[in-house]
N, C-alpha and C positions, 0 to 999 in steps of 0.2 A: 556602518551607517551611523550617523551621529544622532542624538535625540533629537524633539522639534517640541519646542513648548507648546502645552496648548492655547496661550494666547495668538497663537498664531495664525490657528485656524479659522477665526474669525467667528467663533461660537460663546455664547457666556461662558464666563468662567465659573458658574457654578454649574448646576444640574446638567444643561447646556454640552459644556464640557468633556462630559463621557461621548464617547466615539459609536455610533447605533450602529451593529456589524449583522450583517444579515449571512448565514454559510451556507451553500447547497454540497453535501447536507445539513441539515442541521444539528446532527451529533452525527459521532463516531469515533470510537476511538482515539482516531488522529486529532480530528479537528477538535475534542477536547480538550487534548493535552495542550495544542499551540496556542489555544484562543488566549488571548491577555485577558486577565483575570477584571483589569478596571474597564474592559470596554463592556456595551450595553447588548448583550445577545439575543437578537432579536427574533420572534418565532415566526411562523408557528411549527412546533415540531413534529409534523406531517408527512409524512412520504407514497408518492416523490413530493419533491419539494414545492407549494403552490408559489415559489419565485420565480420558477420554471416556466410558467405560463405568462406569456404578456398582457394577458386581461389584470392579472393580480398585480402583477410588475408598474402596470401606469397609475392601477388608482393606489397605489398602497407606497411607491417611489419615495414618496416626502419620507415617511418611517425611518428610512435609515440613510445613513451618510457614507457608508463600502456595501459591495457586494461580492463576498469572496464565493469562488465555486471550486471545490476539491472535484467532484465525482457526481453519481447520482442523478445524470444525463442521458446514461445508453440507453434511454429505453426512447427516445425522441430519435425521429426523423431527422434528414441530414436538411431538408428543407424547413421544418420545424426550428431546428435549434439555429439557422439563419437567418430566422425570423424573430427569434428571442435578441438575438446579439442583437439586431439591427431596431430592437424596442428599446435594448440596454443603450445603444449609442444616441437613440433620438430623446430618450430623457435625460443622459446625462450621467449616467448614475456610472460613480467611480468604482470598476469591476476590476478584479486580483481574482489570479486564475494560478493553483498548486499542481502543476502536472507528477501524478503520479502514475499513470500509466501511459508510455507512448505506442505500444500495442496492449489490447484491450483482451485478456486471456478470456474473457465472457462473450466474443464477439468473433463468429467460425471465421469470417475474414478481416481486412484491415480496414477495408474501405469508407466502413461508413463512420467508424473513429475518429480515421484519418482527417474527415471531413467537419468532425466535429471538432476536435484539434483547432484545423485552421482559422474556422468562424470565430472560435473562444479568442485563439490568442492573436487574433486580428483585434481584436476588441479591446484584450485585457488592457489596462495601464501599466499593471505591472505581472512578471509573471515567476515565480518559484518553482522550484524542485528540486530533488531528495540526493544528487548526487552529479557528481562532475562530469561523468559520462553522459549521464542524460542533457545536461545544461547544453553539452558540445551536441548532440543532436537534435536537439532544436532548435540551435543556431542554424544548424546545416540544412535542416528541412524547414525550417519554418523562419526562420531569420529573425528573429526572437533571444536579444540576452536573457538568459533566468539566472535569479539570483539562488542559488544553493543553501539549502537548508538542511539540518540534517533530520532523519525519521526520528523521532525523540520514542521516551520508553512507551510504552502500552498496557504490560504486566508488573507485576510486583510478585516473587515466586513466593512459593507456598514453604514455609520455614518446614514444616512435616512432610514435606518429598524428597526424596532421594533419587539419584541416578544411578542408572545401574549400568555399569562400565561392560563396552560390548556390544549392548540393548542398540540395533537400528531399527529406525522409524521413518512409515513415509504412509503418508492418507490419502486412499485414492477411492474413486467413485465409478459409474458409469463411465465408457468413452464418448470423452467429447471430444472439441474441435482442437483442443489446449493439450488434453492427454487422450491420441486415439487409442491407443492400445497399451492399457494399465497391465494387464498379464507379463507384458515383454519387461516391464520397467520392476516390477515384483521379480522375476526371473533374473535380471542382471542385477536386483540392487543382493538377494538374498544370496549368489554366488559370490557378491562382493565381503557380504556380514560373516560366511562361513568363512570365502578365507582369510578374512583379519580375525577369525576368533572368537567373530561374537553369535548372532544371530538377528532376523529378523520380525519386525513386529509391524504385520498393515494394518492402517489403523482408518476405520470406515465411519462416518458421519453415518447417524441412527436411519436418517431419511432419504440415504443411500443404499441400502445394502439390497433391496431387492433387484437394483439392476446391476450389482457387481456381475463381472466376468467370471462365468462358472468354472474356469482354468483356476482363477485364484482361489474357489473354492474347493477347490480340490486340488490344488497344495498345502491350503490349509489343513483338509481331510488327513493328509499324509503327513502332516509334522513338519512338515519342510517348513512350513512360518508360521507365527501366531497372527492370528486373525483377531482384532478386539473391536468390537462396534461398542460406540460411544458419540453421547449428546454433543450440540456444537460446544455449549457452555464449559463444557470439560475438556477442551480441545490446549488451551495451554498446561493444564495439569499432565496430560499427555504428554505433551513435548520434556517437560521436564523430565519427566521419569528415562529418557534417552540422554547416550550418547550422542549421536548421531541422528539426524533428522533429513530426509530427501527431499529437494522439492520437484515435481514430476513435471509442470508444465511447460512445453519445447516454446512460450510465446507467454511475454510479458515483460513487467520492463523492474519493480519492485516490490519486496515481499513484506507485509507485516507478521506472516509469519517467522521470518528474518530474524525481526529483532524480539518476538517473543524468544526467541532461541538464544540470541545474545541476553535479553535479562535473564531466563534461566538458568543459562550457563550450557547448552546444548554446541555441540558442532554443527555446521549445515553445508549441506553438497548439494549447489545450487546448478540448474544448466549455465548454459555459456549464451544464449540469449540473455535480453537486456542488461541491465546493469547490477545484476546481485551481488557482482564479487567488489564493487563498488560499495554498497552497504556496511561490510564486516571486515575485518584480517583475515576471520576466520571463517571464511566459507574457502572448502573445496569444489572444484567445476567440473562436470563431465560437458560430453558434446551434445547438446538438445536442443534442435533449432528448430526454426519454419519450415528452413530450406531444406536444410541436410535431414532432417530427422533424430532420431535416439540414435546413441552411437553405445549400445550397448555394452561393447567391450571397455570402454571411456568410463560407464557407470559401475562396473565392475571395479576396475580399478582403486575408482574415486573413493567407494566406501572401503574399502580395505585401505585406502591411505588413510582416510580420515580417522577411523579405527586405531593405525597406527602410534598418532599423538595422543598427548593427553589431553582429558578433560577439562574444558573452557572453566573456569569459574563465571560464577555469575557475575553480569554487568556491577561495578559500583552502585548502590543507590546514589551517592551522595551528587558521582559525577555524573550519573542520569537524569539527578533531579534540576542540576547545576546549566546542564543541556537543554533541558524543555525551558527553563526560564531565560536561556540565549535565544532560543528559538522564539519564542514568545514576545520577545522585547524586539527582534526582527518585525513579528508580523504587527505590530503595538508601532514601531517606527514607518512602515510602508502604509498602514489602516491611513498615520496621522498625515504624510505626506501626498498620497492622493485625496483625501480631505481638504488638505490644504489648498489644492489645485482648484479642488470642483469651486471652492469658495470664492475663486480669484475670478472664476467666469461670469 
């Protein structure tokens, strides 16, 4: 994409000038890191987001000149957020939509995603996402070009951690609709760790553990894995400390646990749903889908192969920092060109 001056937008060229970008949500890691640093980030920093409501949307509209939405929508009606789109379209307001999830691993089925999907990127002007796999199925379902962008960094690792060669890792919680049977996937990843040599370590968010599977606790009991509960905050420092990293859920489309593991310098053995091996070089895949299920003997494998190589170095700082200011200057070029549009109307 080429730049666009900003006289072109038909805005002063002073104050004027900066681009007022309003994001649902209004932080997150992601949407941090991509936001272009000269545009005007508009609040309020509330969640869910009061952009999401079409009472706030009509009187508050003039405020900003994009309306980008990443996420931070499941919790709205498939009738509701058809209602939102159809406020977005009757004011005008130039909306940029970043799909990062095309199945919603927080949502037991597809349906009502699916439906928020459509509404959005019926609306969007323009639309983004994280990888080439995903861009081809949204053309195919939703007939929608995206322009591809890449997940940029998120962590910065910790110079005082070390990995410990061997050491697998995979965090799991109560069964949900994403991972029904966390016992089955500790049993195939821990026969995978023993026979590459190493061992295994589940590692349980603090505000999880009392509905763990009393199976994994009592593997635990018996030595067969290390069991560690730990705050969410210390969840990248976690990752670091492995080799190897699992991600367990059979439904979803991309990980920001991912590229914590790429800036750390972690392996990851991702399922064969969505698109994670799209993400990294170095993700290994077992079979975990919708349809088929855990293909246990698949996950067995996958961590004794990943086992096998060596240890990833960490991401480059210099070509990750190099990346979010590509990516940046992407969304700093798409802000300025539907700008430019709404202006022309």
């Amino acid at each position: 994409m080429t730049s666009i001056d900003s006289a072109l937008l038909g805005l002063p060229a002073s104050e004027g000038s900066r681009l007022r970008v309003a994001t649902i949500p209004h932080s997150d890691p992601y949407v941090d890191a991509v936001l272009p640093r000269d545009v005007e980030h508009v609040g309020p920093p509330t969640q869910p987001s009061p952009w999401l409501d079409p009472s706030y949307l009509t009187v508050s509209h003039a405020q900003i000149d994009v309306l980008h939405v990443h996420g931070g929508y499941g919790h709205l009606g498939e009738a509701e957020l058809e209602c939102w789109t159809e406020t977005v379209r009757r004011l005008g307001i130039p909306l940029v939509v970043t799909v990062h999830q095309l199945r919603d691993p927080d949502h037991a089925d597809r349906a009502r995603h699916d439906a928020h999907l459509a509404a959005l990127l019926a609306t969007a002007e323009v639309v983004l996402t994280l990888t080439p796999g995903a861009a081809d199925e949204i053309v195919e379902r939703f007939g929608r070009t995206a322009i591809v962008v890449a997940h940029t960094s998120v962590v910065t690792p910790d110079p005082d951690l070390g990995a410990e060669r061997g050491l697998v890792g995979m965090r799991v919680g109560p069964a949900s609709a994403a991972v029904p049977d966390p016992a089955a996937l500790v049993r195939a990843a821990q026969s995978g760790a023993v026979s590459g040599g190493g061992r295994l370590r589940v590692l349980v968010a603090s505000e999880n553990q009392s509905g763990l599977d009393p199976d994994i606790w009592q593997l635990a009991g018996r030595g067969d894995i290390e069991l560690v509960v730990h705050p969410l905050v210390e969840w990248p420092a976690e990752l670091q400390q492995l080799h190897v990293a699992v991600l367990p859920e059979r439904f979803g489309t991309h990980s920001r646990d991912l590229e914590i593991c790429r800036d750390v310098g972690t392996r990851v053995v991702a399922p064969t749903c969505g698109w994670f091996a799209d993400q990294w070089s170095e993700v290994v895949s077992y079979g975990n889908d919708e349809e088929r299920g855990l293909d246990a003997v698949s996950l067995t494998g996958a961590v004794a192969a990943a086992l096998a190589g060596p240890m990833p170095r960490p991401a480059d700082r210099a070509w990750r920092e190099e990346q979010r200011a590509a990516v940046a200057r992407v969304h700093r070029e798409v802000y300025a060109q539907v700008a430019a549009d709404r202006s022309w109307v």
